[in-house]
BAFI-3210 file (N, C-alpha, C; in Angstrom, 3 decimals, decimal comma, padded with zeros to 6 digits):
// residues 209
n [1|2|3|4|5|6|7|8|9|10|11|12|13|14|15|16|17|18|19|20|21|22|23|24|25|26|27|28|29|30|31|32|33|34|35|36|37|38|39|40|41|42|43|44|45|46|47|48|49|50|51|52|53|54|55|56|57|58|59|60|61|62|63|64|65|66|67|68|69|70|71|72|73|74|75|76|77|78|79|80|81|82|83|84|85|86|87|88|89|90|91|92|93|94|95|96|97|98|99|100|101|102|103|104|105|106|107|108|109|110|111|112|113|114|115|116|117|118|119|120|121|122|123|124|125|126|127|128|129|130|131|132|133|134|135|136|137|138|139|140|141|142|143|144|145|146|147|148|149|150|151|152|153|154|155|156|157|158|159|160|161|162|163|164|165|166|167|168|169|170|171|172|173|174|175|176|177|178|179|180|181|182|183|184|185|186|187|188|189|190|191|192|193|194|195|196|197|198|199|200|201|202|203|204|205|206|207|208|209]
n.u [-011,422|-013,368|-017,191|-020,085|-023,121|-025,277|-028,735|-031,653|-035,086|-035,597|-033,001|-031,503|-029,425|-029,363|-029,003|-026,363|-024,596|-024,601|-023,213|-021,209|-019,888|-019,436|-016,915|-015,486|-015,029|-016,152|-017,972|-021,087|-023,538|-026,739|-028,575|-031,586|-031,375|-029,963|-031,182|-033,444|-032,412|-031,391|-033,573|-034,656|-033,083|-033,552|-031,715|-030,850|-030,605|-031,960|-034,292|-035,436|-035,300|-037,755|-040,324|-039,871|-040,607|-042,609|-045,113|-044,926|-043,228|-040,099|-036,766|-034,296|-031,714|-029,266|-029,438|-029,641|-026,989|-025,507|-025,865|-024,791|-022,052|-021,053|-021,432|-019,290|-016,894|-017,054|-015,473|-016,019|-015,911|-013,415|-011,258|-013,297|-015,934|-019,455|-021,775|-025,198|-028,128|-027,268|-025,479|-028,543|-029,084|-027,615|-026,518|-026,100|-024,344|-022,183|-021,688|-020,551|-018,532|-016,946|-016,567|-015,207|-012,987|-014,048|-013,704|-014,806|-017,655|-020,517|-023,289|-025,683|-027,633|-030,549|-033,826|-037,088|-039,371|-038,398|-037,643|-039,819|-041,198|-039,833|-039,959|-042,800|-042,742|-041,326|-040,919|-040,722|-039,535|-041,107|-039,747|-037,756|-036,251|-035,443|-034,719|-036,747|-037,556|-040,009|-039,444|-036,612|-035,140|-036,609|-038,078|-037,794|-040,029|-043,028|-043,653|-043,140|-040,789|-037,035|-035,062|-036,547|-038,730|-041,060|-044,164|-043,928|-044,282|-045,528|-044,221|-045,882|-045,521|-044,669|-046,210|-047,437|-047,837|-047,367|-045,114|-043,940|-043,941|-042,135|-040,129|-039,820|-039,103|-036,702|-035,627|-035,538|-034,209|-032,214|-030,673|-028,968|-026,795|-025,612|-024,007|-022,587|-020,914|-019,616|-018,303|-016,411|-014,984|-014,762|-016,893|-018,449|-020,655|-022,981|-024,500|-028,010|-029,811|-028,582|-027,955|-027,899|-025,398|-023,741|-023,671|-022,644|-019,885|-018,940|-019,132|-017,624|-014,882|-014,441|-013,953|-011,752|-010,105]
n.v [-029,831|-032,164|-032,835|-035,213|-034,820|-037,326|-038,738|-039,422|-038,106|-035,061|-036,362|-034,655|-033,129|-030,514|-029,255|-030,040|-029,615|-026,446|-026,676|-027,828|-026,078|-023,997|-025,090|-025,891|-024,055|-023,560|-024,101|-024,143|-026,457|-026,219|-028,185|-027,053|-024,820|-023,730|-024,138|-022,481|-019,937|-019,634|-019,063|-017,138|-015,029|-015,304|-016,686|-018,677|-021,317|-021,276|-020,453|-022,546|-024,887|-023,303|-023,360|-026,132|-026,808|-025,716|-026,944|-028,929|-030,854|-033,158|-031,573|-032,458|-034,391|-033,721|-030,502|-030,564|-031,256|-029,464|-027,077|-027,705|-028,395|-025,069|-024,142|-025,211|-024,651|-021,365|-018,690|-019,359|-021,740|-022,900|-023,630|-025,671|-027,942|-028,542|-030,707|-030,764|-032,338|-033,226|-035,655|-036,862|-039,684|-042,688|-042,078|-039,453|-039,449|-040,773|-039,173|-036,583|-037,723|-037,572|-034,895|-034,040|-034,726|-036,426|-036,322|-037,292|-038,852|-038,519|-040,827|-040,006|-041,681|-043,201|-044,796|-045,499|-044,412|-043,068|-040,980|-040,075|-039,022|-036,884|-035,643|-034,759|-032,786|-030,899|-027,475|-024,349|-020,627|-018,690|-016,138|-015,910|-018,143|-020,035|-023,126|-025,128|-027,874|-029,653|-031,447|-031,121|-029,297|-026,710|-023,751|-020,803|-018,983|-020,733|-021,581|-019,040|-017,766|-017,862|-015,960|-013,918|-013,376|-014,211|-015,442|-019,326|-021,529|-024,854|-027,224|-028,222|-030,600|-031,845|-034,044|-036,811|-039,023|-037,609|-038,264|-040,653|-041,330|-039,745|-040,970|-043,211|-042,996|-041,810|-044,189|-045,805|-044,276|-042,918|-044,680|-046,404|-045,097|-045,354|-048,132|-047,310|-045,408|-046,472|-048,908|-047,069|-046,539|-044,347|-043,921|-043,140|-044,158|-042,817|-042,957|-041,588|-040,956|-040,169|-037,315|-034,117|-032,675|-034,678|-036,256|-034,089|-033,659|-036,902|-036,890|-034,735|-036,215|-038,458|-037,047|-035,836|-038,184]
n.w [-083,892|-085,268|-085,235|-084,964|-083,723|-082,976|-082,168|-080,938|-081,321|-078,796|-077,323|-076,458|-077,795|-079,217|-075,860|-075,601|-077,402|-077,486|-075,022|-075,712|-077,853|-076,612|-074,742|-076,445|-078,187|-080,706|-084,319|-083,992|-086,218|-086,742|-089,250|-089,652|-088,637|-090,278|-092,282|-092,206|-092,434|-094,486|-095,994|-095,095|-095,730|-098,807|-100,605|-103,484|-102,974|-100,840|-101,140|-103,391|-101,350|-099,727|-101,567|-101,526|-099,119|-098,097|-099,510|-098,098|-098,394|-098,421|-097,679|-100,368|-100,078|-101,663|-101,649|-098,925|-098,226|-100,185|-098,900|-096,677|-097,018|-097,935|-096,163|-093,950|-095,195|-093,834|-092,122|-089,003|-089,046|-088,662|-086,725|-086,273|-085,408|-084,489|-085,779|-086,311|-086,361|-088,801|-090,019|-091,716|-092,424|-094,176|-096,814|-096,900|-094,411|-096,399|-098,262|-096,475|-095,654|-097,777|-097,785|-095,986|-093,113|-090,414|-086,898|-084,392|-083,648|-081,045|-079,904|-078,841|-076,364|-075,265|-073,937|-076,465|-074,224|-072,354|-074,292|-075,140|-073,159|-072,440|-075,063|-074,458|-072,921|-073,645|-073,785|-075,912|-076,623|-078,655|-078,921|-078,373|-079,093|-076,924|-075,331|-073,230|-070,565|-068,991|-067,371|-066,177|-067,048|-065,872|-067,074|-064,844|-063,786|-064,126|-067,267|-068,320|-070,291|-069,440|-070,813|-071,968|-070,812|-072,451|-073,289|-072,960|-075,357|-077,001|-079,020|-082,126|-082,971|-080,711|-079,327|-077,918|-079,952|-082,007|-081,487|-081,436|-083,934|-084,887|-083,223|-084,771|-087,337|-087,011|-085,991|-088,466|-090,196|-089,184|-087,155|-088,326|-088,868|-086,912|-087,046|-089,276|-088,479|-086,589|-087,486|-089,177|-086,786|-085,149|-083,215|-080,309|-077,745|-075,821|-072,102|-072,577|-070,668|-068,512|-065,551|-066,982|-066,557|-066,061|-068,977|-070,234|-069,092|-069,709|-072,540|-073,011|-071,798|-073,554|-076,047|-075,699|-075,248]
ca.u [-012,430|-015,030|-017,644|-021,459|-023,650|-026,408|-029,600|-033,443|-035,671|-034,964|-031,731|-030,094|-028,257|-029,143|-028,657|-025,085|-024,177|-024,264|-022,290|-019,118|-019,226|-018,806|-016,349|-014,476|-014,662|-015,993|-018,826|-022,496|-023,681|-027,614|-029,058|-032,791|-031,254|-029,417|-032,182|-034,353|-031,311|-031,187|-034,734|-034,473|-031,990|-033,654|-030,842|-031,279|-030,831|-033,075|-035,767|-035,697|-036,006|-038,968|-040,683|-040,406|-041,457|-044,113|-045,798|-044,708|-042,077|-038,475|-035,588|-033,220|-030,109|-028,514|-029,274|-029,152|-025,265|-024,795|-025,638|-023,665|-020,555|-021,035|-021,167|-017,938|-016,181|-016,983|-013,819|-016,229|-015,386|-011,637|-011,085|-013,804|-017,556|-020,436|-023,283|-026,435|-028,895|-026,869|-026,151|-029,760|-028,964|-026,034|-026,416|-025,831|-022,913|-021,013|-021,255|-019,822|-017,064|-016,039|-016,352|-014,842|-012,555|-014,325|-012,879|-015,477|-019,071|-020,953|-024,447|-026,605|-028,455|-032,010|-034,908|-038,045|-040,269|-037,805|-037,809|-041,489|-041,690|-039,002|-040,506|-044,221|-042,840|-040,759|-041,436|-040,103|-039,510|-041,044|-039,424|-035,731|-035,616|-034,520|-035,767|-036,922|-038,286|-040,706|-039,132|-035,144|-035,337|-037,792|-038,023|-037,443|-041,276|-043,941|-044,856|-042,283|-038,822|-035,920|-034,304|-036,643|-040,026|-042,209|-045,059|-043,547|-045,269|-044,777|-044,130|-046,976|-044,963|-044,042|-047,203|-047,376|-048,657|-046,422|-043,436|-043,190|-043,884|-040,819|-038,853|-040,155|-038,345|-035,125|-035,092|-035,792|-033,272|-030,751|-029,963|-027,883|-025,747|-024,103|-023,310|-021,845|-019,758|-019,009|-016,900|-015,064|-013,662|-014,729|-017,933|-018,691|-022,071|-023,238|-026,020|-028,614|-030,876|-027,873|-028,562|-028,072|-024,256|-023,049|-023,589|-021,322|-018,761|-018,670|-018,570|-015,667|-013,879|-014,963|-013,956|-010,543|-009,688]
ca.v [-030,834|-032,013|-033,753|-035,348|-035,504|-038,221|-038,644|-039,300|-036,388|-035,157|-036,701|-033,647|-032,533|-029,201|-028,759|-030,942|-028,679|-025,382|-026,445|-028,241|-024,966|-022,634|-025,654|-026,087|-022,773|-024,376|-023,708|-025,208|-026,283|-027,211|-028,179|-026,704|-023,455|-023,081|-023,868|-020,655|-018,792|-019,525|-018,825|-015,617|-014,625|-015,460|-016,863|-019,518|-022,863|-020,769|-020,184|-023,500|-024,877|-023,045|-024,126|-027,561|-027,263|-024,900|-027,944|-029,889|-032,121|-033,232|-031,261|-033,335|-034,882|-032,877|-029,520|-030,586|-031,466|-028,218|-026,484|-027,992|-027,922|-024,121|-024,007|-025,520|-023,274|-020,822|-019,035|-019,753|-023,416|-023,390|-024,072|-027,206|-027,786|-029,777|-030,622|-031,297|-032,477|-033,938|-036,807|-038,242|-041,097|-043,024|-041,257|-038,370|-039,592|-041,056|-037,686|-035,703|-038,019|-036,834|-033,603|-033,411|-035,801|-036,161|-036,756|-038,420|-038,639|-039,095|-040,942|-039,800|-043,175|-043,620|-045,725|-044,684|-043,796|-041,381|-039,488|-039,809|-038,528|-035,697|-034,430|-034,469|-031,887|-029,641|-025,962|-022,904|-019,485|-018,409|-014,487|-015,476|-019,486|-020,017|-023,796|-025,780|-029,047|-029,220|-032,526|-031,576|-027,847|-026,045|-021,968|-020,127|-018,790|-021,422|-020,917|-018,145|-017,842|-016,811|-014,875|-012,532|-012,951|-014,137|-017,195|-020,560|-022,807|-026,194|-027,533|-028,703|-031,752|-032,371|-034,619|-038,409|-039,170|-037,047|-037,863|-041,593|-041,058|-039,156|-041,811|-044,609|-042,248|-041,924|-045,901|-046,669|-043,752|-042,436|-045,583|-047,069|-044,275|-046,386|-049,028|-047,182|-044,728|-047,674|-049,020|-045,769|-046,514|-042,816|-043,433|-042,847|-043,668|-041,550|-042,929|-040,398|-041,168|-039,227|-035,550|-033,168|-032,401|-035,880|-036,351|-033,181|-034,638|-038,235|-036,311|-034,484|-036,816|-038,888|-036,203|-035,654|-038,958]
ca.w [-083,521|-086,258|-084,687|-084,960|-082,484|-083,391|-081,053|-081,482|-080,838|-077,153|-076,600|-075,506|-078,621|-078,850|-074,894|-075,272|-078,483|-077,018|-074,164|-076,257|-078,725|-075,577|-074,155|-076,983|-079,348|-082,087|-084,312|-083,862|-087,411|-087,160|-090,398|-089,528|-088,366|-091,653|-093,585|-091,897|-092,202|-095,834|-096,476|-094,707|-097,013|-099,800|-101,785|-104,787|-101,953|-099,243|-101,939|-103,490|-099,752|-099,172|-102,317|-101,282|-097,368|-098,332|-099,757|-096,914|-098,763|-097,094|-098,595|-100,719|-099,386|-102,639|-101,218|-097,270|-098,460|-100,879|-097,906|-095,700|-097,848|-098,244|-094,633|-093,260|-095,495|-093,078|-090,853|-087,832|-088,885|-088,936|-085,609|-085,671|-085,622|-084,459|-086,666|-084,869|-087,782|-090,568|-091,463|-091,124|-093,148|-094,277|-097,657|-096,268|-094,039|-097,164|-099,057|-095,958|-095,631|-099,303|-098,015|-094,400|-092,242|-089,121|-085,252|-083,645|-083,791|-080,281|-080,218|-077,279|-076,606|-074,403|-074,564|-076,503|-073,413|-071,978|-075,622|-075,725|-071,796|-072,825|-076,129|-074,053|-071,932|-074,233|-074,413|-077,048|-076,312|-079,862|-079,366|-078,718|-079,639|-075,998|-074,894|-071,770|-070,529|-067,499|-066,083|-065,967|-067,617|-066,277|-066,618|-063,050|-063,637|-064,941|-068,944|-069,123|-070,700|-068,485|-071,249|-072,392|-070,733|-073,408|-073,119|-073,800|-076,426|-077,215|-080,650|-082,491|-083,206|-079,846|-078,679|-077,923|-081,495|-083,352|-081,146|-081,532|-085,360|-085,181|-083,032|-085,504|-088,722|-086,138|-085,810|-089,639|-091,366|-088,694|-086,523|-088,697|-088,913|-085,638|-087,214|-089,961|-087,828|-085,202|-088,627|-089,327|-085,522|-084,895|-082,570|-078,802|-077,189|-073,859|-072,050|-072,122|-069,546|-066,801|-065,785|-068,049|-066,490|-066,219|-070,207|-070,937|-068,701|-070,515|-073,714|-072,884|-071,519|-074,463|-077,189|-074,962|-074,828]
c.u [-013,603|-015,648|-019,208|-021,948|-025,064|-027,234|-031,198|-033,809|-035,852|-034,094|-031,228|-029,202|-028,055|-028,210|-026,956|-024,208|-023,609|-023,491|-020,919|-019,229|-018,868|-017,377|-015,133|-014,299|-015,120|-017,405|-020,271|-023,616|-025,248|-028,472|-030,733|-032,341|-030,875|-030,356|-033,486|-033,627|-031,253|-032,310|-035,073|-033,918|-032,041|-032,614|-031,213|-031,234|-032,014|-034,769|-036,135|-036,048|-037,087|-039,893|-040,886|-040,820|-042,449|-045,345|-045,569|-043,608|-040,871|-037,759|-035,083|-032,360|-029,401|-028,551|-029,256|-027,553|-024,689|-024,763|-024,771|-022,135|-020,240|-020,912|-019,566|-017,252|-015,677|-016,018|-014,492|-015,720|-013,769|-011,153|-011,669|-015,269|-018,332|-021,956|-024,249|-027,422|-028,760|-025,417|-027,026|-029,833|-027,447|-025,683|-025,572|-024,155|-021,649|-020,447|-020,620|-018,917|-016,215|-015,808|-014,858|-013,803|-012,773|-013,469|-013,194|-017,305|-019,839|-022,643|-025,056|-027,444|-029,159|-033,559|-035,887|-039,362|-039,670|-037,839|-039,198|-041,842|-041,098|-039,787|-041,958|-043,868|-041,738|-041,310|-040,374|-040,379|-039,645|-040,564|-038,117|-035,347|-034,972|-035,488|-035,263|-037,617|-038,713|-039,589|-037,788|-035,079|-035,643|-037,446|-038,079|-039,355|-042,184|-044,498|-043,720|-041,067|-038,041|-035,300|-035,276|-038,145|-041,239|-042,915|-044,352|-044,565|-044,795|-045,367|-045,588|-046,862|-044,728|-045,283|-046,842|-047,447|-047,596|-044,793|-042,843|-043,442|-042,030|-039,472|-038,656|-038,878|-037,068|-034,634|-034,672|-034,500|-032,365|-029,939|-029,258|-026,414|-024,401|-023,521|-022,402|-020,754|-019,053|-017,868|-016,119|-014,051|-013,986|-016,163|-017,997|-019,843|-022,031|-024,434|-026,998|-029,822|-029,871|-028,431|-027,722|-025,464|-023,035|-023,132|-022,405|-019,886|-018,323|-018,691|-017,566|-014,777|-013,739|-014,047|-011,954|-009,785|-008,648]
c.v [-030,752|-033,071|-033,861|-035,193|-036,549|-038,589|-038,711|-038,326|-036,311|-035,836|-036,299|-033,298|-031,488|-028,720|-029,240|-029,911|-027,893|-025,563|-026,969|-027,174|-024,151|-023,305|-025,394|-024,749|-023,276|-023,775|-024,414|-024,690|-027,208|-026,974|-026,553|-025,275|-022,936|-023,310|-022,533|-019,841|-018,650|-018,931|-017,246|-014,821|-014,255|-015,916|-018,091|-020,942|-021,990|-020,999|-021,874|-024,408|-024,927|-023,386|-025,530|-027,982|-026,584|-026,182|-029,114|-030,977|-031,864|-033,036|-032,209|-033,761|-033,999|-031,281|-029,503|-030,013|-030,289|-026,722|-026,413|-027,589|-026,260|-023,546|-023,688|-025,171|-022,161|-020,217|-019,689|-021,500|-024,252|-024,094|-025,745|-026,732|-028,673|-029,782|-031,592|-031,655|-033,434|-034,624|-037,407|-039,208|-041,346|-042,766|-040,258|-038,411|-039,885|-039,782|-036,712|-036,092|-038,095|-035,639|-033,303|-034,985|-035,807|-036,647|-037,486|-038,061|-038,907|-039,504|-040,730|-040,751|-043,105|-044,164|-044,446|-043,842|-042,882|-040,565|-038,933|-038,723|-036,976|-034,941|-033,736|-032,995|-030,897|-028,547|-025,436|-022,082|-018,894|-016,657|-014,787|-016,987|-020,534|-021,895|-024,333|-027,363|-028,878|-029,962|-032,513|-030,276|-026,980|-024,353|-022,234|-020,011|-020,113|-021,162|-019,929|-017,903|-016,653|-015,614|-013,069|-012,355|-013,707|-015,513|-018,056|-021,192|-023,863|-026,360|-028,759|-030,509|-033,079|-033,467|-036,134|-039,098|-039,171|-037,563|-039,251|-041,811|-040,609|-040,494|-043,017|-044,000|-042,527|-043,298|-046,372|-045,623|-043,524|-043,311|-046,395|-046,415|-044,672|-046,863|-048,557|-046,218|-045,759|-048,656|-048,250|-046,291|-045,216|-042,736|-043,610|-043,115|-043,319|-042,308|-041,511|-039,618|-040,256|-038,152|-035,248|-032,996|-033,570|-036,095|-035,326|-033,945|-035,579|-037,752|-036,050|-035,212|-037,702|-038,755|-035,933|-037,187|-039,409]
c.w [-084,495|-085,546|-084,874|-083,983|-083,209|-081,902|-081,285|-081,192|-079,466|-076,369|-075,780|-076,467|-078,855|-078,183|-075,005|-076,505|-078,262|-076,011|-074,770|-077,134|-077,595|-074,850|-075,071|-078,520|-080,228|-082,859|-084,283|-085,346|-087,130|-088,491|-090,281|-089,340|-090,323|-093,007|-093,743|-092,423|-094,050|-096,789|-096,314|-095,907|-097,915|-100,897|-102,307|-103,814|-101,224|-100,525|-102,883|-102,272|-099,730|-100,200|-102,019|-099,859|-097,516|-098,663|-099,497|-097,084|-098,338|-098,442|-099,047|-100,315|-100,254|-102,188|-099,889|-097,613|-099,330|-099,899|-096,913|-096,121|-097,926|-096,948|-093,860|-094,006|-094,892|-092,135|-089,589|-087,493|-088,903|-087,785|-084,885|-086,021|-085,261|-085,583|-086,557|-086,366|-088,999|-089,843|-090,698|-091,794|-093,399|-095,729|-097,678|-095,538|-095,232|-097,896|-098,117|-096,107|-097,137|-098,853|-096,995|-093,801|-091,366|-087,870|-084,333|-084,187|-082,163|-080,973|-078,715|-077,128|-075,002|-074,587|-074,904|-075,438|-072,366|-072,964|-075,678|-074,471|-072,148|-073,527|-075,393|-073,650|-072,111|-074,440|-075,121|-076,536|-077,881|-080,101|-079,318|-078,834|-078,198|-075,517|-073,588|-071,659|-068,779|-066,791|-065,346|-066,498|-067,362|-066,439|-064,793|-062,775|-064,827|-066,594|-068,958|-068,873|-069,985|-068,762|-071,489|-071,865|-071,368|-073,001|-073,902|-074,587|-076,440|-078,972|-080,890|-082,862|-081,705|-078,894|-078,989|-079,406|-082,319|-083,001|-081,397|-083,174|-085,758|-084,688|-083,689|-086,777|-088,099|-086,668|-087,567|-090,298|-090,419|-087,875|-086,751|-089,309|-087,457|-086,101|-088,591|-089,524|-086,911|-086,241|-088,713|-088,041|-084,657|-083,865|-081,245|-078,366|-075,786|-073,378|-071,944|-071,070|-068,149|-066,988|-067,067|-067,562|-066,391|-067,523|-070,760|-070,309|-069,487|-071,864|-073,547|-072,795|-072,693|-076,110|-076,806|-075,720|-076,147]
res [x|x|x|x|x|x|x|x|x|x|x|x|x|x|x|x|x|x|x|x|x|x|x|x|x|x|x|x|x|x|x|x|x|x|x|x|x|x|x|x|x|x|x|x|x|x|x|x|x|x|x|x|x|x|x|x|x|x|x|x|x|x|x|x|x|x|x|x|x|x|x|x|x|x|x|x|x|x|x|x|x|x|x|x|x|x|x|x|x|x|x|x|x|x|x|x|x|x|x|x|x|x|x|x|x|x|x|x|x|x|x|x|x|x|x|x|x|x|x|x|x|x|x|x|x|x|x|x|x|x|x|x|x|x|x|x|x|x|x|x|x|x|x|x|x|x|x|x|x|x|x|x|x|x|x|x|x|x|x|x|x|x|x|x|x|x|x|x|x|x|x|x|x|x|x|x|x|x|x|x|x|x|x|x|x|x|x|x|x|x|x|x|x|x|x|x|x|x|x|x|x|x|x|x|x|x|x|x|x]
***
């Protein structure tokens, strides 16, 4: 199973991620992780990377995709993979599909004032990465993370302001990644406005089918 997930910010792709890699064995490929992970590292992509977010500018599509490619290489990826992140354009999508033959793509689809209501009320667990949302999420204890304890934060990004900034970028570079997967033949949309366990469901069955 190779598969996208596509989704504005607070869809549910993350939360929908981690449950089809534990569903279906597979591995969960998000860009943003693998670009920490690379930086960490320090190797010749990680350090070029950080060079160009250090001074706030958006990685290349040429090293998103040399990353990626270097990725799904991977044995964790033999079996399959989702990749939460990439392709944010249809750039991007044409150069995977040189790389990769995908299986499906889902799009998690909900209006902008549920994303905007969502992102308001996202927290981080900045000691173990672990996240929550007040309205459909919440931690067990108020402000702090189930796993390990620590004070939640919220992303500096994640405010009214910043968040429909973000769902304006979504609309203008990644939403026509529908209409170009909805050609392939290969796309699925979910509404995303159900709970949280009715969306995995209609995936599956979806991804099954």
């Amino acid at each position: 199973m190779k598969m996208v997930l596509i989704g504005a910010p607070a869809a549910g792709k993350g939360t929908q991620a981690a449950r089809l890699v534990k569903h279906y064995g597979i591995a969960h490929i998000s860009t943003g992780d693998m670009l920490r992970e690379e930086v960490a590292k320090g190797t010749e992509l990680g350090n070029e990377a950080k060079s160009i977010m250090a001074v706030g500018g958006l990685v290349s599509d040429e090293l998103i995709i040399a990353i990626v490619k270097e990725r799904i290489k991977k044995d964790d990826c033999k079996k399959g993979f989702i990749l939460d992140g990439f392709p944010r354009t249809v750039v991007q999508a044409e150069k995977l599909k040189e790389m990769v033959e995908l299986d499906k793509v889902v799009y998690i689809n909900a209006p902008d004032d549920v994303m905007l209501q969502r992102l308001t009320a996202r927290q981080t667990c900045p000691k173990c990465g672990a996240t929550y949302n007040k309205l459909f999420l919440p931690s067990k204890t108020e402000d702090i993370c189930d796993v390990c304890g620590e004070k939640l934060t919220q992303r500096k990004d994640d405010t009214a302001e910043a968040g429909q900034k973000r769902l304006d970028t979504f609309h203008e570079q990644s939403e026509p990644l529908v209409g170009f997967y909805t050609k392939e033949g290969i796309l699925f949309e979910v509404d995303g406005t159900q709970d949280i366990d009715e969306i995995t469901k209609e995936i599956i069955k979806g991804l099954d089918a």
